[in-house]
C-alpha positions as a printed Julia matrix, in Angstrom:
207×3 Matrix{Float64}:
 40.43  -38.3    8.07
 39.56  -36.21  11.61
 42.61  -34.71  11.27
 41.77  -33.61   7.52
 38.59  -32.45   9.04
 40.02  -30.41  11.87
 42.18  -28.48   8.82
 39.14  -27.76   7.07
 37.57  -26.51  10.18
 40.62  -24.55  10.79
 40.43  -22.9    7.03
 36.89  -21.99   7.29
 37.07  -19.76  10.38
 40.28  -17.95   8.75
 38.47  -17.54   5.45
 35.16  -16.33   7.05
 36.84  -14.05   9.07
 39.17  -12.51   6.59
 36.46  -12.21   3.92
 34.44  -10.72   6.62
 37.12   -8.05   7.74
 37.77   -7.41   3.93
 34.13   -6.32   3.31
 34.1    -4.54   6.17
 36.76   -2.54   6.01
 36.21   -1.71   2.25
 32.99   -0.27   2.76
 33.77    1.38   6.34
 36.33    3.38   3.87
 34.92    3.69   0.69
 30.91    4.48   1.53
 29.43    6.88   4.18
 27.34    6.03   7.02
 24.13    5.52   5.45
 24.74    5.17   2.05
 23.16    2.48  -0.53
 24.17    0.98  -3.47
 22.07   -1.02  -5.53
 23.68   -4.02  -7.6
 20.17   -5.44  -8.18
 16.79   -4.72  -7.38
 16.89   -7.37  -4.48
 20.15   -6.79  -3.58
 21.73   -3.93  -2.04
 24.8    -2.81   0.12
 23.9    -0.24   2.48
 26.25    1.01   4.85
 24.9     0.98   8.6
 26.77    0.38  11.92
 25.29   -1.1   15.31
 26.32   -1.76  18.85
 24.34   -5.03  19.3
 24.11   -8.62  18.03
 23.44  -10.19  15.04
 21.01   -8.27  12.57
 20.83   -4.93  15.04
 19.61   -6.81  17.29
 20.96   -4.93  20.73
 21.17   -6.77  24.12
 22.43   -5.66  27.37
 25.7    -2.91  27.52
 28.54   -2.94  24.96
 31.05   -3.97  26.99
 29.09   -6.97  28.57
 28.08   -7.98  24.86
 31.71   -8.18  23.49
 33.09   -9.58  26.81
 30.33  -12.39  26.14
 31.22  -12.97  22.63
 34.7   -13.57  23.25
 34.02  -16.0   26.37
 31.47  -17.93  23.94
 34.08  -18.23  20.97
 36.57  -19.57  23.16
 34.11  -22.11  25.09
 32.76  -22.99  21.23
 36.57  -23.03  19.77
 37.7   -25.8   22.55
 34.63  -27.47  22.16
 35.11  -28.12  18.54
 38.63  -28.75  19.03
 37.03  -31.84  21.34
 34.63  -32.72  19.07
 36.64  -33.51  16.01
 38.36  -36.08  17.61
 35.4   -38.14  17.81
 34.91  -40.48  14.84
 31.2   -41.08  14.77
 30.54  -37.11  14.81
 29.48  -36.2   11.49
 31.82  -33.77   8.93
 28.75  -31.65   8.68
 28.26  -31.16  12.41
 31.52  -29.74  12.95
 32.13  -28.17  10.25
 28.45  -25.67  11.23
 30.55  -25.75  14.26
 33.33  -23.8   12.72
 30.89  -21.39  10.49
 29.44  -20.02  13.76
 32.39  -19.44  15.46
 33.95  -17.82  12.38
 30.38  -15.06  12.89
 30.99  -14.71  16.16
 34.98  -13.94  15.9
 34.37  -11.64  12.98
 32.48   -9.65  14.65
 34.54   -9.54  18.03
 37.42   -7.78  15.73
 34.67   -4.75  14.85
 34.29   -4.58  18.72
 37.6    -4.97  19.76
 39.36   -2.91  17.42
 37.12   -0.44  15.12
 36.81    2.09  17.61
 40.35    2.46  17.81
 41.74    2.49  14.45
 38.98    4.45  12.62
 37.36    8.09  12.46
 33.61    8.45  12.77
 33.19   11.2   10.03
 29.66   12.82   9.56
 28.27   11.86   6.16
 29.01   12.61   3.26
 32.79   11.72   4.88
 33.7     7.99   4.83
 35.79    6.65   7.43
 39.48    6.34   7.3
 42.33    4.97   9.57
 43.96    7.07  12.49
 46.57    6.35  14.54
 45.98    3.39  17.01
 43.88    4.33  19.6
 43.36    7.71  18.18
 39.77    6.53  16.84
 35.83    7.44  17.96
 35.7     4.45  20.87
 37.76    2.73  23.86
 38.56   -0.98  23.55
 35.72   -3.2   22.82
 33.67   -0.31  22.13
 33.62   -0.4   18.37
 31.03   -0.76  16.29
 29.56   -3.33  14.32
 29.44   -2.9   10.42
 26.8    -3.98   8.35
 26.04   -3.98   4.68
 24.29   -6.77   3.11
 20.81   -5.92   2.37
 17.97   -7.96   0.38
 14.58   -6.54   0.21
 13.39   -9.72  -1.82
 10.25   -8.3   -2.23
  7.27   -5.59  -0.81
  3.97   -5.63  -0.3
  0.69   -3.4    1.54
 -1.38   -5.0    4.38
 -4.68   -5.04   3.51
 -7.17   -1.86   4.93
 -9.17   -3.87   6.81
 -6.41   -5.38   9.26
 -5.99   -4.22  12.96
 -2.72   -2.05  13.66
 -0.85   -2.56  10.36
 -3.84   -2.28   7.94
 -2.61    0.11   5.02
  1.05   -0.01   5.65
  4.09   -1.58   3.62
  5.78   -5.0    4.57
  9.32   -5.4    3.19
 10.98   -8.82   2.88
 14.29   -9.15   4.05
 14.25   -5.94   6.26
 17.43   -6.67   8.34
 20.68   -5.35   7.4
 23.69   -7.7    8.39
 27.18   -8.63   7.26
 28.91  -11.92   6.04
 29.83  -12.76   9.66
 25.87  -12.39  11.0
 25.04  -15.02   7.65
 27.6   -17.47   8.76
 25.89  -17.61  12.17
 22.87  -18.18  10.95
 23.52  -20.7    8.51
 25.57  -22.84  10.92
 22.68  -23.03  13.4
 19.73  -23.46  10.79
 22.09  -26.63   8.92
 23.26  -27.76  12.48
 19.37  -27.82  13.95
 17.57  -29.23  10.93
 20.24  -31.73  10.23
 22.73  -32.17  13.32
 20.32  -31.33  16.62
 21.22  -34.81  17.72
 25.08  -34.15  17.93
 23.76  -30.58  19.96
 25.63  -32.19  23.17
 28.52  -32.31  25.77
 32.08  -33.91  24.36
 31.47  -36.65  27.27
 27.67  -37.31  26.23
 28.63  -38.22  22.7
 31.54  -40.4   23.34
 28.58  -42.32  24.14
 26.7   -42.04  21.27
């Protein structure tokens, strides 16, 4: 049973991470920096690229971010590889486990390798392959690509309200890619459901 769980584990990260390239690399080629296209009214892909964490977030220098995302995938990847041995850790914990490490590598490959196989045309250009290490950035110096945009809904702050009175609020501003959702869903299922299991290999062999 563990070790049907561990191969399940083992597929998710793979198909995260290859879905994730695939959309990725399909708009990085086929739409320019910037532009939109709308499938539904509260749905969109919109083409954007950042150097920082999930959502655009940006913290700290490139480098130091990408160095840090590989150092965390590898500390989460050998503790997962710990914690499916343990029989009284729930499915559902580990497999959260293996969603947010399938985020965090897909977007370590944008990092690692985007700046050196791709072009950074002006727009209306779209991106296309060069020759390795031919591209816009070093190693580890790529940039992040994000598409997946939902302004759910919009609305105007009242007049009479301090500092934002009279201007638009748009809900879901952020723009972020399959590998950002992942993330996110792993920790929100893993702290609603799971916080209890949020320990050491050694501290739940005592559990």
């Amino acid at each position: 049973m563990r070790r049907k769980l561990a191969i399940t584990s083992l597929l998710i990260i793979f198909a995260v991470v290859i879905l994730d390239q695939l959309l990725k690399i399909w708009v990085k080629t086929s739409f320019y920096l910037g532009e939109e296209l709308v499938i539904l009214p509260w749905f969109r892909l919109l083409f954007i690229e950042n150097n920082g964490m999930a959502f655009g977030m940006t913290i700290g220098s490139k480098l130091a971010l990408t160095l840090f995302r590989i150092v965390v995938v590898g500390v989460l990847g050998v503790y997962l590889a710990k914690v499916v041995r343990i029989p009284r850790v729930p499915a559902g914990y580990v497999l959260c486990l293996a969603f947010i490490i399938a985020g965090a590598a897909g977007n370590i490959f944008d990092c690692l390798f985007y700046g050196l196989i791709f072009n950074n045309p002006w727009p209306p250009q779209v991106a296309t392959f060069v020759e390795w290490g031919h591209g816009y950035a070093p190693l580890c110096m790529g940039k992040v690509v994000d598409m997946l945009y939902f302004p759910l809904f919009t609305f105007t702050w009242p007049a009479w309200l301090p500092m934002i009175g009279g201007t638009e609020f748009e809900f879901f501003h952020p723009v972020f890619n399959l590998a950002d959702a992942s993330i996110s869903c792993g920790i929100i299922v893993l702290i609603i459901f799971y916080h209890r299991y949020i320990l050491m290999p050694a501290e739940l062999r005592k559990l």
